[in-house]
C-alpha positions as CSV (number, residue, x, y, z in Angstrom):
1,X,78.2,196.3,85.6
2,X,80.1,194.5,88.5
3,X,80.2,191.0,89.1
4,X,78.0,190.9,91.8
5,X,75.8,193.5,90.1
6,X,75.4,190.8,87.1
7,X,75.6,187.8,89.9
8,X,72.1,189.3,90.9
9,X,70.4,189.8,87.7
10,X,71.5,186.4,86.4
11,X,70.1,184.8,90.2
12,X,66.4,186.8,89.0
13,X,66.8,185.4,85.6
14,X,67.5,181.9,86.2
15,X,65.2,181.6,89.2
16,X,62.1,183.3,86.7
17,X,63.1,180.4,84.5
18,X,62.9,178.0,86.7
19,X,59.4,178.5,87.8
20,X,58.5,178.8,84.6
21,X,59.9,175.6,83.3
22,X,58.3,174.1,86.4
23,X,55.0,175.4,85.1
24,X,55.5,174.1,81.8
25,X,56.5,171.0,83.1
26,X,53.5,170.7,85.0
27,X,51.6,171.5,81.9
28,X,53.2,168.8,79.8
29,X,51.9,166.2,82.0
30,X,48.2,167.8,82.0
31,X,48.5,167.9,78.3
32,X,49.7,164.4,78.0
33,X,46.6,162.7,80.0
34,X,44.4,164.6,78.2
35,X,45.8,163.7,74.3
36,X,42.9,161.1,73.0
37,X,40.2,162.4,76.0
38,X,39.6,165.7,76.6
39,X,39.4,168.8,73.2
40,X,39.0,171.2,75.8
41,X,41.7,169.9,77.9
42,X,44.3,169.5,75.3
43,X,43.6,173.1,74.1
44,X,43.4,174.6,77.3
45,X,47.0,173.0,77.5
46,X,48.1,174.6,73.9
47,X,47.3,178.3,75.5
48,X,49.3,178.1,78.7
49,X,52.0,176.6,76.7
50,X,52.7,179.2,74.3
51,X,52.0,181.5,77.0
52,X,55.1,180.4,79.2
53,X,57.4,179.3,76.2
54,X,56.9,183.9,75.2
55,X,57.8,184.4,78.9
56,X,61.2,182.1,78.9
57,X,61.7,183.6,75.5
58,X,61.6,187.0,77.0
59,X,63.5,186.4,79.8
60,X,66.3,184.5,77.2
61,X,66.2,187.8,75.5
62,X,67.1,189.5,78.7
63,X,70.1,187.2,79.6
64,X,71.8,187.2,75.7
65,X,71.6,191.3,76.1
66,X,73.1,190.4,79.5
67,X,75.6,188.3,77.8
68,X,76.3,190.4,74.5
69,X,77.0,194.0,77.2
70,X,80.1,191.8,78.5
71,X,81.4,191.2,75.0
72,X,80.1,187.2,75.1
73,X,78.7,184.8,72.6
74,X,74.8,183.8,73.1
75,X,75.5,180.0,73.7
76,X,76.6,178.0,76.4
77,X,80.2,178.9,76.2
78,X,79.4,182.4,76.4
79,X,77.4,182.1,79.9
80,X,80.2,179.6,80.9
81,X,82.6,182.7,80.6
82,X,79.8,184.7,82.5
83,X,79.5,182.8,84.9
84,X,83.7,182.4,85.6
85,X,83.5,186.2,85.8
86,X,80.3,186.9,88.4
87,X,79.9,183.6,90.1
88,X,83.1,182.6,92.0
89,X,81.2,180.6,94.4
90,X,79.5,178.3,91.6
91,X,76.1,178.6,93.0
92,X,74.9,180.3,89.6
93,X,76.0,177.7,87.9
94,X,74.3,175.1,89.9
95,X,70.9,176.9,88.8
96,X,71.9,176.6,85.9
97,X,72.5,173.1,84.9
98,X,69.8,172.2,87.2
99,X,67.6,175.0,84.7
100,X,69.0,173.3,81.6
101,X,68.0,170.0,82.5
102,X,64.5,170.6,83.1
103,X,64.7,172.5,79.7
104,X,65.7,169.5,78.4
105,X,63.3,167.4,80.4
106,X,60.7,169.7,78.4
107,X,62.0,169.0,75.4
108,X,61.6,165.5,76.2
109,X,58.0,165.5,77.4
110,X,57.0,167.7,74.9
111,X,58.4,165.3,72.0
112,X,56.8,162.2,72.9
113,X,53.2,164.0,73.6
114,X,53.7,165.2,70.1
115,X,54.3,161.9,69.1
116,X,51.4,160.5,70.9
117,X,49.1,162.9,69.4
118,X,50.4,161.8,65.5
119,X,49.4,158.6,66.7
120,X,45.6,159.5,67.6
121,X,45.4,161.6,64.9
122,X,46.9,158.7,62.4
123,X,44.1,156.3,63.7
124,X,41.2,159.4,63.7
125,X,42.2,159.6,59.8
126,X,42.2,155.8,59.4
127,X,38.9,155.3,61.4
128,X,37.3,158.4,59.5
129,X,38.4,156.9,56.1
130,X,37.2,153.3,56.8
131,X,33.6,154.7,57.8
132,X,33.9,156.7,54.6
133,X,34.7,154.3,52.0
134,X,37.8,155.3,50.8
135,X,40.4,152.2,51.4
136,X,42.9,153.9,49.2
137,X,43.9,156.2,52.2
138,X,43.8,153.8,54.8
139,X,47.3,151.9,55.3
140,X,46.8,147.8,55.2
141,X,49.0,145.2,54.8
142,X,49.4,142.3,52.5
143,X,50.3,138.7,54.2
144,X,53.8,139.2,53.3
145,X,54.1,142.5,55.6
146,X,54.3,145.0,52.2
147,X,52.2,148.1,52.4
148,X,49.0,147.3,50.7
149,X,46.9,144.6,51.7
150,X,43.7,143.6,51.1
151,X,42.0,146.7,49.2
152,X,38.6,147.2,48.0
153,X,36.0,147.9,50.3
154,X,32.6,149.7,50.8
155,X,31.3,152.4,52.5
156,X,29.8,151.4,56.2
157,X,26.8,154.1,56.0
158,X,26.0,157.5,55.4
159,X,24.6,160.1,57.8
């Protein structure tokens, strides 16, 4: 493979990723207005997610073969020595940091909507255990701020 032979396939890679990433991006932020409103919503979300996290996955398949037929590691040293070889110009390598912080933008997102979701799920349980009568499994706590508080309590109604 020549330089600008690999210069072209790592352009379609990168620019595949970015889109995508852009798409997930995208779908982060529907998936963090709907956490707490909207089932549907939120698993709508969960589908195109794993849907374009298979895709990046494919296409990081498709640049570590690109990287391993050059004799280079699979980790960001490795495409730094890629991209020395192919990209004289350093416009690959502007795509790519640029790709890398949106993957890390992601990340971000996509940490604190998990986050937010424990939450409503943490006060669902609590809420759920109240109406239930079952203070053992709801977290109180005593003047002093220890876990424990006031115990006791009665169930609120049956259905």
């Amino acid at each position: 493979m020549t330089p600008e032979q690999c210069r072209g396939e790592l352009t379609e890679i990168f620019d595949q990723e970015q889109r995508l990433v852009d798409e997930l991006l995208a779908e982060l932020d529907r998936e963090q207005r709907a956490i707490g409103r909207d089932p549907e919503a939120m698993s709508r979300c969960a589908t195109a997610k794993q849907r374009l996290v298979n895709d990046l996955e494919a296409l990081n398949r498709r640049c570590n073969r690109l990287l391993a037929e050059r004799g280079h590691t699979t980790d960001r040293q490795g495409m730094e020595a890629l991209l020395g070889w192919c990209d004289p110009t350093g416009h690959l390598r502007e795509s790519w940091e640029r790709l890398l912080t949106s993957l890390d933008e992601g990340r971000r997102r996509n940490l604190s909507n998990g986050m937010t979701l424990e939450g409503h799920f943490h006060q669902t349980r609590q809420a759920l255990a109240i109406l239930a009568g079952r203070p053992g499994e709801v977290e109180t706590y005593a003047p002093d701020g220890r876990p424990g508080g006031l115990g006791g309590g009665r169930n609120l109604g049956t259905a």
